[in-house]
N, CA, C and O of each residue as an XYZ file, in Angstrom:
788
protein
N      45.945    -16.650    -30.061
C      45.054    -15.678    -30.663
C      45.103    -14.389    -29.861
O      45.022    -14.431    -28.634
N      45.235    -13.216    -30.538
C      45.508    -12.236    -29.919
C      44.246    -11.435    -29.720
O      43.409    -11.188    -30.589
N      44.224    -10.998    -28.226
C      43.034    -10.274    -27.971
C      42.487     -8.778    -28.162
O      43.450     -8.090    -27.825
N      41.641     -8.081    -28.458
C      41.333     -6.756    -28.612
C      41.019     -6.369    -27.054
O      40.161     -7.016    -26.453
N      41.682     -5.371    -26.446
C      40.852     -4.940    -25.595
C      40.202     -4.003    -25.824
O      40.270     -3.179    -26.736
N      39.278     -4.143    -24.658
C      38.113     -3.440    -24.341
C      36.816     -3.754    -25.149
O      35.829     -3.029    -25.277
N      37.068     -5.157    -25.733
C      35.849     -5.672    -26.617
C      36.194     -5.335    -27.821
O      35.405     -5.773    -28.658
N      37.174     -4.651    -28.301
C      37.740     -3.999    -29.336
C      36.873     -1.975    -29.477
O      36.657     -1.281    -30.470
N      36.682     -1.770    -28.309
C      36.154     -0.452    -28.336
C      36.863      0.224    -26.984
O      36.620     -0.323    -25.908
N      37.662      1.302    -27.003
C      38.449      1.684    -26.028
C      37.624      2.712    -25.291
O      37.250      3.658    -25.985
N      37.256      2.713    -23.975
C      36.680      3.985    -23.660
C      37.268      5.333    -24.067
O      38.477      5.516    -24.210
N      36.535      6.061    -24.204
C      36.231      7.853    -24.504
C      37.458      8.270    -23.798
O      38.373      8.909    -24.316
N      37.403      7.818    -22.452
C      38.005      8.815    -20.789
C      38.077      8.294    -20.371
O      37.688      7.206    -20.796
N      38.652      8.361    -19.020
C      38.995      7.803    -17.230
C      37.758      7.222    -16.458
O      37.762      6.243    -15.711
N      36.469      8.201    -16.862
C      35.170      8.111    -16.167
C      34.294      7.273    -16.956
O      33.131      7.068    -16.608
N      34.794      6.787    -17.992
C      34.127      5.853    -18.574
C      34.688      4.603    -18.411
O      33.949      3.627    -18.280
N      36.139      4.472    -18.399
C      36.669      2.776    -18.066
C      36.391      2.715    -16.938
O      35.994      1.676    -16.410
N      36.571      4.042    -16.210
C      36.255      3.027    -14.668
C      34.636      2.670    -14.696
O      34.468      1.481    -14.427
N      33.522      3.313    -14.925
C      32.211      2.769    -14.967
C      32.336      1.523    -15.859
O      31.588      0.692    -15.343
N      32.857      1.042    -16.834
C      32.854     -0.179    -17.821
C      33.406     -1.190    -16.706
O      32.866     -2.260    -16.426
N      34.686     -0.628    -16.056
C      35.303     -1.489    -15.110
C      34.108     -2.147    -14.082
O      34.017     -3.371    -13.988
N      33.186     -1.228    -13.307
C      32.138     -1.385    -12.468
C      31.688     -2.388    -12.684
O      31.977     -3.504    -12.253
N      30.731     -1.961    -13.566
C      29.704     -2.846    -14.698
C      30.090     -4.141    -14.840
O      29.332     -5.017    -14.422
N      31.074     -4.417    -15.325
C      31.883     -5.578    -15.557
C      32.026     -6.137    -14.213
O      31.477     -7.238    -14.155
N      32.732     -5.665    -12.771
C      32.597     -6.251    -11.764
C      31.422     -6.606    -11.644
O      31.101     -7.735    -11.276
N      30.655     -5.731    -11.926
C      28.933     -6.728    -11.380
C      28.425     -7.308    -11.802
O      27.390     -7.607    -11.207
N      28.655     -7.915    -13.045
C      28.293     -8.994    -14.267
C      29.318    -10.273    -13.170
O      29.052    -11.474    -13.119
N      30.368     -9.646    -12.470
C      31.389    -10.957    -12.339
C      30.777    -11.393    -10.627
O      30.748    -12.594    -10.356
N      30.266    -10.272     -9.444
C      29.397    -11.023     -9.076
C      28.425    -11.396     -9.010
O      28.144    -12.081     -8.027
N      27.328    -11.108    -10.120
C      26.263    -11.943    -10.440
C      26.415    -13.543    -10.739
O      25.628    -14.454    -10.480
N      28.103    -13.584    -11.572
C      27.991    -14.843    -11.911
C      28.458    -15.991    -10.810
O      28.026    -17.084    -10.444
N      29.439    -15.241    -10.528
C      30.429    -15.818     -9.620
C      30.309    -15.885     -8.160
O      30.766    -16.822     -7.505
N      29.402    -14.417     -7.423
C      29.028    -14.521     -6.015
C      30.331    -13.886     -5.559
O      31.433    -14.433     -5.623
N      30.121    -12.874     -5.170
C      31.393    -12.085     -4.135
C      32.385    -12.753     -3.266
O      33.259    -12.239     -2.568
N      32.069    -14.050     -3.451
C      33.269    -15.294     -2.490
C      34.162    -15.495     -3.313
O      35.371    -15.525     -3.083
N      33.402    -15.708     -4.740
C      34.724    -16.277     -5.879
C      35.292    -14.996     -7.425
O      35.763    -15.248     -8.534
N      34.857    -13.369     -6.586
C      34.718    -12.741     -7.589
C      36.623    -12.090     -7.603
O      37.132    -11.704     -6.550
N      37.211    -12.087     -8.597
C      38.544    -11.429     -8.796
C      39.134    -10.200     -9.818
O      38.729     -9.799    -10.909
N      39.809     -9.958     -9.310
C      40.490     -8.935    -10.317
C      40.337     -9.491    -12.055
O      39.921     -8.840    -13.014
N      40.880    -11.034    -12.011
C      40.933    -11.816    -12.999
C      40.047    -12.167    -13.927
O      40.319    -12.502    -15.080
N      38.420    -12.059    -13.182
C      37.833    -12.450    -13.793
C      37.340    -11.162    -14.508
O      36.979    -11.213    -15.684
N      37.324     -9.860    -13.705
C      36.944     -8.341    -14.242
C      37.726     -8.382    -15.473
O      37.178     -8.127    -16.545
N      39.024     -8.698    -15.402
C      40.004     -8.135    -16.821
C      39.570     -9.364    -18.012
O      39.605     -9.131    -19.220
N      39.222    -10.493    -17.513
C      38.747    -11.084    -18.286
C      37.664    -11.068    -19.674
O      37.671    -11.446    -20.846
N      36.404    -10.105    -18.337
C      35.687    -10.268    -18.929
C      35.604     -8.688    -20.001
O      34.839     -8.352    -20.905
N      36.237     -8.331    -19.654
C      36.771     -7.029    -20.558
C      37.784     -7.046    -21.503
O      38.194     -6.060    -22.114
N      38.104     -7.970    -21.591
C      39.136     -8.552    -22.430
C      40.463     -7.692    -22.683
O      41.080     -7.364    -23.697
N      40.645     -7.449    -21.157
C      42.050     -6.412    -20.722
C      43.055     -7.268    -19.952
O      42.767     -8.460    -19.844
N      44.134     -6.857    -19.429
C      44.581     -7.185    -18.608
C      44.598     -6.911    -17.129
O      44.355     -5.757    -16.776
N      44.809     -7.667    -16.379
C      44.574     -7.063    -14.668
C      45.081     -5.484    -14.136
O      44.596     -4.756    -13.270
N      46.443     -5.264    -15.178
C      47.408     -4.592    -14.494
C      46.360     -2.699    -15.214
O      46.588     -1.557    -14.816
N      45.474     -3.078    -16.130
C      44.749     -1.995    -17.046
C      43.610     -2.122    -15.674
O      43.205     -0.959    -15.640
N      42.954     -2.776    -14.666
C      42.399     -2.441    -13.842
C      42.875     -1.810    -12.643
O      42.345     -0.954    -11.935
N      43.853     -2.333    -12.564
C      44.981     -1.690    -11.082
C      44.900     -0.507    -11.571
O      44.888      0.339    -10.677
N      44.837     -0.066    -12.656
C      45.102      1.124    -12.950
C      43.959      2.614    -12.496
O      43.932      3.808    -12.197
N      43.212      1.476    -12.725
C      42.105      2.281    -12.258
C      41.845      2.146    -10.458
O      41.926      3.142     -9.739
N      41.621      1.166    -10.075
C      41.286      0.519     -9.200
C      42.769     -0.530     -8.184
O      43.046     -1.729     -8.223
N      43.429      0.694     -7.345
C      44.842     -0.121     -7.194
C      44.517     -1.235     -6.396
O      45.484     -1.921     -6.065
N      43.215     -1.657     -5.930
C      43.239     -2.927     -5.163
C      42.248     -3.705     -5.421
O      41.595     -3.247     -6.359
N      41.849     -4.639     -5.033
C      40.768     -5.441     -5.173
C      38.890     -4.471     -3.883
O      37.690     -4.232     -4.020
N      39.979     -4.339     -2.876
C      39.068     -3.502     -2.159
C      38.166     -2.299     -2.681
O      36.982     -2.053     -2.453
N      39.331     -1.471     -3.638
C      39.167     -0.060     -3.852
C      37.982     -0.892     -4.840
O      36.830     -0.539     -4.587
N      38.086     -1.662     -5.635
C      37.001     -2.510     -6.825
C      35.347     -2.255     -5.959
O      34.426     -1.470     -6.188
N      35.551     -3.359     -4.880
C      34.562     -3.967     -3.911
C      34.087     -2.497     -3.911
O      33.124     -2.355     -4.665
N      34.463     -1.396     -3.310
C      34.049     -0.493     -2.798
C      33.656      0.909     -3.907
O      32.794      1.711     -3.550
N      34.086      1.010     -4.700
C      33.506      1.240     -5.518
C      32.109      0.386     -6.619
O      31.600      1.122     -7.464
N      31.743     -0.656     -6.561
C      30.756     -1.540     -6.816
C      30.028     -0.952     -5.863
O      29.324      0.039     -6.055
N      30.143     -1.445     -4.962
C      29.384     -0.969     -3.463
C      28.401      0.303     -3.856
O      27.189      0.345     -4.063
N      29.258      1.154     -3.871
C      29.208      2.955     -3.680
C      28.195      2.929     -4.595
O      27.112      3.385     -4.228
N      28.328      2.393     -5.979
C      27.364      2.208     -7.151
C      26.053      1.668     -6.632
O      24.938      2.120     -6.890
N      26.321      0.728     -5.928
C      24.595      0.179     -5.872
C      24.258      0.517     -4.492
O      23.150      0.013     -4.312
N      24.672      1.168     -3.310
C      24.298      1.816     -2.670
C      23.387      3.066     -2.551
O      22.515      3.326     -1.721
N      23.834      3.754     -3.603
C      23.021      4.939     -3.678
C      21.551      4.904     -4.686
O      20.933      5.925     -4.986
N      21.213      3.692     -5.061
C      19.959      3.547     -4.614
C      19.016      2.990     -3.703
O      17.848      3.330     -3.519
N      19.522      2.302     -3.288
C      19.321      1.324     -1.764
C      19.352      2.646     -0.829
O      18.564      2.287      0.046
N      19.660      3.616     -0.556
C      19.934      4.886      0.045
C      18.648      5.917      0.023
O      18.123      6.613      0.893
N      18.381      5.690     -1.394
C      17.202      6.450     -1.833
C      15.883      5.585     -1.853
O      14.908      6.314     -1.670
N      15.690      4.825     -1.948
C      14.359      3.351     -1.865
C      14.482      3.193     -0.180
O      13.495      2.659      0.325
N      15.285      3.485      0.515
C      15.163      3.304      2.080
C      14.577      4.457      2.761
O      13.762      4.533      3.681
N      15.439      5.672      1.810
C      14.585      6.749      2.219
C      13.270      7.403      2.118
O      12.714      8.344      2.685
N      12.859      6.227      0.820
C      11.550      6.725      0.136
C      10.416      6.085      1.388
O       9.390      6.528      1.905
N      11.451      4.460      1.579
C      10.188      3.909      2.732
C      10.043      4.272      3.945
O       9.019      3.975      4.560
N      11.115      5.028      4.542
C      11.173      5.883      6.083
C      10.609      7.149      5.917
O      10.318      7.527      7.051
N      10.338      7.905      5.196
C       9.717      9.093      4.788
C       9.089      9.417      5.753
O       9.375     10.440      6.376
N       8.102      8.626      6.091
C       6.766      9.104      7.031
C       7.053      8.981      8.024
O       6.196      9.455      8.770
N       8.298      8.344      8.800
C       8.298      7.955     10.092
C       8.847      8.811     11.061
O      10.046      8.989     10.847
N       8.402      9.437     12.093
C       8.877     10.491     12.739
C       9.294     10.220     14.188
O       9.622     11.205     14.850
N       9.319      9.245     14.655
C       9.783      9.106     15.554
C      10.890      7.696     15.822
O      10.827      6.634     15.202
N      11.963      8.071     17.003
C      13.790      7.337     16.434
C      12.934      6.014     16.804
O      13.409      5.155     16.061
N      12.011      5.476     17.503
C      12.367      3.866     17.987
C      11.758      3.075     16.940
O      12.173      1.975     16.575
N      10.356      3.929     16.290
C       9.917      3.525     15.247
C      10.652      3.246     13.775
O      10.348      2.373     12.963
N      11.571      4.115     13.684
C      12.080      4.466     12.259
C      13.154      3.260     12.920
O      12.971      2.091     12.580
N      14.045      3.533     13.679
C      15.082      2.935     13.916
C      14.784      0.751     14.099
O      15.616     -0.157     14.080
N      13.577      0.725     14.221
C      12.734     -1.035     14.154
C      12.785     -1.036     12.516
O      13.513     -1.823     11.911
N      11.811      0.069     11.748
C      11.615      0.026     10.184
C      12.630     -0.191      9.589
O      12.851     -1.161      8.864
N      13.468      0.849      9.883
C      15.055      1.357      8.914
C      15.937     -0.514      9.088
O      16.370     -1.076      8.083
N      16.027     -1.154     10.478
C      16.203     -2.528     10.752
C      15.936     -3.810      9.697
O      16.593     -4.646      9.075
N      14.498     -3.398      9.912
C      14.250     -4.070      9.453
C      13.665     -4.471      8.031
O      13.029     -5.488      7.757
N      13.980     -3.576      7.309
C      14.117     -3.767      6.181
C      15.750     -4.020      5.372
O      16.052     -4.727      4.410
N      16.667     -3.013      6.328
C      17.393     -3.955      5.878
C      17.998     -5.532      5.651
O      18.602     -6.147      4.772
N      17.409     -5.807      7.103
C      17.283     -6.804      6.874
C      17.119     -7.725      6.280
O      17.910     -8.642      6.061
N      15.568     -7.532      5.788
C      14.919     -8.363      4.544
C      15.882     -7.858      3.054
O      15.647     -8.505      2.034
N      16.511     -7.180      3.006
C      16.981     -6.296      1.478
C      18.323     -7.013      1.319
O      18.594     -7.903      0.513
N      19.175     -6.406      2.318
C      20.375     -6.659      1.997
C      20.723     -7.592      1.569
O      21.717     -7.486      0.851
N      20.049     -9.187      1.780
C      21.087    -10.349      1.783
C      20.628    -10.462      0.341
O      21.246    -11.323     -0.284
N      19.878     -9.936     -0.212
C      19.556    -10.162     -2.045
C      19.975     -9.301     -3.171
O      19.548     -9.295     -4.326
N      21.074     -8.430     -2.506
C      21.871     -7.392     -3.542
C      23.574     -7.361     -2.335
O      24.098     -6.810     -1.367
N      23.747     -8.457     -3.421
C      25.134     -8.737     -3.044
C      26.330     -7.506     -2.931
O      27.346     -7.531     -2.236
N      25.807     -6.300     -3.959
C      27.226     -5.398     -4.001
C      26.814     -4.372     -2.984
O      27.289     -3.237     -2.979
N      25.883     -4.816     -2.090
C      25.758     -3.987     -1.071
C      26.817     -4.842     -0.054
O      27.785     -4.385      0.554
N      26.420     -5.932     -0.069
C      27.564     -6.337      1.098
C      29.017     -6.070      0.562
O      29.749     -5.934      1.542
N      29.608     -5.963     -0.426
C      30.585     -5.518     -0.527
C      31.491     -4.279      0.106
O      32.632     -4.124      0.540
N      30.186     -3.423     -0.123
C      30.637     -1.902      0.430
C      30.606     -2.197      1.758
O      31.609     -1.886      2.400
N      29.262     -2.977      2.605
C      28.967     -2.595      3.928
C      30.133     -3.795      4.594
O      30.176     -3.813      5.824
N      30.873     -4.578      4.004
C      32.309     -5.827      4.523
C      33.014     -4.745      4.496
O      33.474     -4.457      5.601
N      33.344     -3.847      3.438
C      34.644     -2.581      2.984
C      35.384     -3.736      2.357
O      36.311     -4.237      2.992
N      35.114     -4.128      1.367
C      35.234     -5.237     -0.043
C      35.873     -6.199      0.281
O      36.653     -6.617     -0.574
N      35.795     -7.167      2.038
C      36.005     -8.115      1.480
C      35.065     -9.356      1.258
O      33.843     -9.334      1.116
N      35.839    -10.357      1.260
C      35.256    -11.603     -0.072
C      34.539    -12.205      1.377
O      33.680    -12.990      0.974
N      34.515    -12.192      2.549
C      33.407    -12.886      3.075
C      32.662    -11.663      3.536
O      33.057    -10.844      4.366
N      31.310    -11.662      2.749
C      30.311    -10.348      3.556
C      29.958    -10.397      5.125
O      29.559    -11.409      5.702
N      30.131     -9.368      5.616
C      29.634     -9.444      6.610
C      30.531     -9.820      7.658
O      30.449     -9.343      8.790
N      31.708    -10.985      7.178
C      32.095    -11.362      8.357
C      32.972    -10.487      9.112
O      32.913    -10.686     10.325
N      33.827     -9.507      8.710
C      34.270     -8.677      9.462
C      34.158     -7.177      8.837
O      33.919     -7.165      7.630
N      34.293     -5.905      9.476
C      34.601     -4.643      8.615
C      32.963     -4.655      8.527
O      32.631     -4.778      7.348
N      32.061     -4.584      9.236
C      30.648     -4.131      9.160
C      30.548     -2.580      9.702
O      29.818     -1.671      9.307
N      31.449     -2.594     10.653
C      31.479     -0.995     10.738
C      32.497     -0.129     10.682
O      33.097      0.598     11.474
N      32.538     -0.401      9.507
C      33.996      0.440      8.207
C      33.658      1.245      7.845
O      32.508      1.277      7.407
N      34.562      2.471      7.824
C      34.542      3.782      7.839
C      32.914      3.753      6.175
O      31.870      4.406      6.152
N      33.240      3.132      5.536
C      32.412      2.930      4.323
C      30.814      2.909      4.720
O      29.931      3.701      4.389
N      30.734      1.554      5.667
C      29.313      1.454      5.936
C      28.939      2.135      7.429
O      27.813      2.015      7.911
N      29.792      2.709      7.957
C      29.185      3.604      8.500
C      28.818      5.453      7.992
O      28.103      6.272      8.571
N      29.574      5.591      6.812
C      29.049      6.585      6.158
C      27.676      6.241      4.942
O      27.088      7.121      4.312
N      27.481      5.192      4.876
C      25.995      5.044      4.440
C      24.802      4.834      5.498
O      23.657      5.154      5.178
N      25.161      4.153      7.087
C      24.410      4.874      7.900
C      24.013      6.204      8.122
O      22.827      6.531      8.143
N      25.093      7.113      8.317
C      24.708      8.398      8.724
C      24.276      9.339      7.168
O      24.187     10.566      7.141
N      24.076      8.523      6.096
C      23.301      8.710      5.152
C      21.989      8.791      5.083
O      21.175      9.650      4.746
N      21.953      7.428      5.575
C      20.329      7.208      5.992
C      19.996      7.679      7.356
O      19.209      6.805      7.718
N      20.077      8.317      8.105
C      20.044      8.835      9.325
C      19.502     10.619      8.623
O      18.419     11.182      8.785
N      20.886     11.168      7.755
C      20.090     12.188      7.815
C      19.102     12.243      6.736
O      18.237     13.113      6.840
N      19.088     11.796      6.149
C      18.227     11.949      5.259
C      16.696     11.284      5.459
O      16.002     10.912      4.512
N      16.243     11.193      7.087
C      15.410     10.345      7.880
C      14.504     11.998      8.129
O      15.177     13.027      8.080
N      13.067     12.073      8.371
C      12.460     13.275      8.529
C      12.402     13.721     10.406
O      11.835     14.627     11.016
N      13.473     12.339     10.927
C      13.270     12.594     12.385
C      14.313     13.875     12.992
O      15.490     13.959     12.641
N      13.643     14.863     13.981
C      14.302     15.761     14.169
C      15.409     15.291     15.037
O      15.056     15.591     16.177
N      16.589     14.697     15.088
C      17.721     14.528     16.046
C      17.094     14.669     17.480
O      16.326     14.157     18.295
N      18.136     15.943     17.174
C      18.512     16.861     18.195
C      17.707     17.124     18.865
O      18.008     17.297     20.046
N      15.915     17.324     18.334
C      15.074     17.885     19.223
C      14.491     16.504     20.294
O      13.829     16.771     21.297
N      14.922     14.676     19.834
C      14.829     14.322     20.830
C      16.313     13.577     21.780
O      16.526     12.510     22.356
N      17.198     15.023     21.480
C      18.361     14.522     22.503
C      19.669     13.419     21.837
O      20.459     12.761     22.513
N      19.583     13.480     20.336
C      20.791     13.000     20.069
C      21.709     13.724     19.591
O      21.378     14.615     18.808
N      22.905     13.566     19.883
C      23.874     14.338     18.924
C      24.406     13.188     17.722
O      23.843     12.186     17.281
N      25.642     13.758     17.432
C      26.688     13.291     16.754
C      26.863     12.265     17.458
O      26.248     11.290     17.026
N      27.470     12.084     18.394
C      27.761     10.751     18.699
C      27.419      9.472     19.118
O      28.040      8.420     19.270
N      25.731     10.004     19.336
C      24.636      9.598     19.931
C      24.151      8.371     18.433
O      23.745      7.216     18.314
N      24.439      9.278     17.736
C      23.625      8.856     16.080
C      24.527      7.616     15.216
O      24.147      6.744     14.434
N      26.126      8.041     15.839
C      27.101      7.210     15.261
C      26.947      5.824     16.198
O      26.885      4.694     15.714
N      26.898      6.133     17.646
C      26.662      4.423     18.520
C      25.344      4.386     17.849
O      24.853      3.412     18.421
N      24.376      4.829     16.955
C      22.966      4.369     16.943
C      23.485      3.230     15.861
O      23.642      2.023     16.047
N      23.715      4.074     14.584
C      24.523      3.758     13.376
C      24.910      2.379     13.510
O      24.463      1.394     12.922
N      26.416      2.529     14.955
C      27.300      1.317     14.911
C      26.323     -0.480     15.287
O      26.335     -1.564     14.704
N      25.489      0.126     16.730
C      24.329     -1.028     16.689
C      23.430     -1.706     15.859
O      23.271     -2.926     15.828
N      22.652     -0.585     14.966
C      22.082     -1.254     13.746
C      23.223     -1.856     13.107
O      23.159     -3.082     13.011
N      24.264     -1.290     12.640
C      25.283     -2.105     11.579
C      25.668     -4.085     12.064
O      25.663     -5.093     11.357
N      25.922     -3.905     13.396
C      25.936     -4.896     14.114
C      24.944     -6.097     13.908
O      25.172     -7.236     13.499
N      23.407     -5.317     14.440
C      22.889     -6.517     14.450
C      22.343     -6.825     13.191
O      21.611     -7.793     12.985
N      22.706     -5.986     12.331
C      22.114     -6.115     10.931
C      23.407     -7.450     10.573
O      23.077     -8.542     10.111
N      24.704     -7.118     10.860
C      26.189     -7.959     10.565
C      25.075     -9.976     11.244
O      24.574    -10.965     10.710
N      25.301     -9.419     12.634
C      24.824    -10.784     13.374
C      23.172    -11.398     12.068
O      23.176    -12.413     11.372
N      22.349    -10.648     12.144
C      21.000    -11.131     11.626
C      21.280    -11.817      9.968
O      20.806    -12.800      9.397
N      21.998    -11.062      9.674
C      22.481    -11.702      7.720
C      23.033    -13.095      8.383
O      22.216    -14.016      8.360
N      24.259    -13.364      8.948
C      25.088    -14.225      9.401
C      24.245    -15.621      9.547
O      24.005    -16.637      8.894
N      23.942    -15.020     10.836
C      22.868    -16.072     11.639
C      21.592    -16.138     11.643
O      21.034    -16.158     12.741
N      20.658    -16.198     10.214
C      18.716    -15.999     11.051
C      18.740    -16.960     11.313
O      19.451    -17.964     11.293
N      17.309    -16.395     11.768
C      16.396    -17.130     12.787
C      15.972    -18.143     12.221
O      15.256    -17.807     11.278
N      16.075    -19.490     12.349
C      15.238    -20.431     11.825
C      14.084    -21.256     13.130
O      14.024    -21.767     14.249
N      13.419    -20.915     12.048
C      12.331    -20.470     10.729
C      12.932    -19.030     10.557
O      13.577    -18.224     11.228
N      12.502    -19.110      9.577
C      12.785    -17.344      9.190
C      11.271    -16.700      9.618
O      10.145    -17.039      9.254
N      11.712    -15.645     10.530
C      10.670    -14.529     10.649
C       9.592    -14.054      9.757
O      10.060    -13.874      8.633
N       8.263    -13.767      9.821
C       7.606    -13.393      8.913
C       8.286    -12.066      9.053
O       9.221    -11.994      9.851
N       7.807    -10.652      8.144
C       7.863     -9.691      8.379
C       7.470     -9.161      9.823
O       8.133     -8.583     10.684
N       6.086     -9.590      9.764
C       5.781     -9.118     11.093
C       6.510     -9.516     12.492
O       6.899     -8.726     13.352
N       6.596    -10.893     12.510
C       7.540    -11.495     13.660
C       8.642    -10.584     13.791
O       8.708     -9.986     14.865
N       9.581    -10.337     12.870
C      10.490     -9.431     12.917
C      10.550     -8.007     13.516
O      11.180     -7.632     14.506
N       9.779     -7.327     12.719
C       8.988     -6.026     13.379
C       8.905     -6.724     15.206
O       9.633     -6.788     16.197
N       7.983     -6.996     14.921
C       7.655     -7.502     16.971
C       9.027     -7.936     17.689
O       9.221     -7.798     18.897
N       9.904     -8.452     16.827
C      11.099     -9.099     17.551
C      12.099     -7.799     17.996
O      12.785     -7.698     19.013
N      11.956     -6.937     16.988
C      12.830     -5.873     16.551
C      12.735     -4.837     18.104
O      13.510     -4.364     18.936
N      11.243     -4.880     17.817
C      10.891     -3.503     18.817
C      10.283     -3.794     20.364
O       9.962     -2.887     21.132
N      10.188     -5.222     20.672
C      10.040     -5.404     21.929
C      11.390     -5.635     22.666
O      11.371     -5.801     23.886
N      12.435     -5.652     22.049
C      14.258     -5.505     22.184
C      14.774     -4.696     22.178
O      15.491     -4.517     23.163
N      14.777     -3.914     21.363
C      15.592     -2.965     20.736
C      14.767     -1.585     21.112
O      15.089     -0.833     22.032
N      13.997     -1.453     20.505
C      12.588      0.049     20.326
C      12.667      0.614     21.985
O      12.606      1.834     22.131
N      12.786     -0.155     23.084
C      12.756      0.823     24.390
C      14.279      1.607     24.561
O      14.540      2.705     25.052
N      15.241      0.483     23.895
C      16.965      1.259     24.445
C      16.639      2.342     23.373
O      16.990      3.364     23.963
N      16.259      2.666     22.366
C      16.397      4.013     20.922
C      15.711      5.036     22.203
O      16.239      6.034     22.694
N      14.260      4.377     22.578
C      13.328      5.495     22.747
C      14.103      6.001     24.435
O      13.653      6.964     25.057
């Protein structure tokens, strides 16, 4: 039986298959879980062939990371909405922690972007050129003045690379029991909160 692609409706443009392409990846890890998600199952479920996604997307990575990029930039903006008020680095830098914390491990196409797309999250590539440009996302877009308490550029990128880290270690490995919120907070900043400040 011969298939129609694209559902039998061809996108408009370029900027529309690749968003259909997206979409479709994230239907495939909702179902499937970013361990078992493929090129195969995207063209599948679009009722294309693989080689009509390469096209768009020449790798499986460039896929991951574009998914990513998509559901990042609200996770970007909802992080920034909840750091808003916080004006000082040891404070923001415990908050900004620890919420990712609690967030990340329940929106899978974030770990995609923050691996740099690959199929085990987290386990390596946590501080890939990718997820360290959504740190220094959330960094500036933080109401804390840098510079006026003594960080630069490079100061902000080792800040960046540590959160990415123990955010990598904390998904990996919690704590069992799992932390209340608060435990966390307290765990966060009687550790961490004196090396920021």
């Amino acid at each position: 039986m011969r298939r129609h692609g694209w559902g039998g409706k061809a996108p408009a443009d370029e900027a529309e298959a690749r968003q259909r392409i997206i979409e479709a990846a994230m239907r495939c890890v909702d179902e499937y879980g970013p361990e078992q998600f493929t090129i195969a199952k995207v063209a599948e479920d679009l009722e294309v062939i693989r080689q009509t996604i390469y096209r768009y997307f020449p790798s499986t990575e460039d896929l991951f990371a574009a998914v990513g990029q998509f559901a990042v930039e609200g996770f970007i903006d909802e992080l920034a909405e909840h750091l808003g008020a916080i004006t000082e680095p040891a404070d923001w830098f415990v908050e900004a922690l620890a919420t990712a914390i609690e967030r990340v491990p329940d929106r899978p196409y974030l770990t995609l972007l923050l691996a740099s797309g690959r199929t085990e999250p987290f386990a390596r590539g946590v501080t890939s050129p990718e997820a360290m440009a959504v740190g220094r996302e959330v960094v500036k877009r933080s109401p804390i003045d840098w510079p006026a308490h003594r960080y630069d550029s490079k100061d902000l990128d080792e800040l960046i690379e540590l959160m990415l880290r123990i955010l990598q270690s904390m998904i990996i490995d919690p704590h069992t029991p799992q932390r209340t919120p608060r435990q966390l907070r307290r765990f966060l900043r009687r550790w961490l909160a004196p090396a920021v400040t």
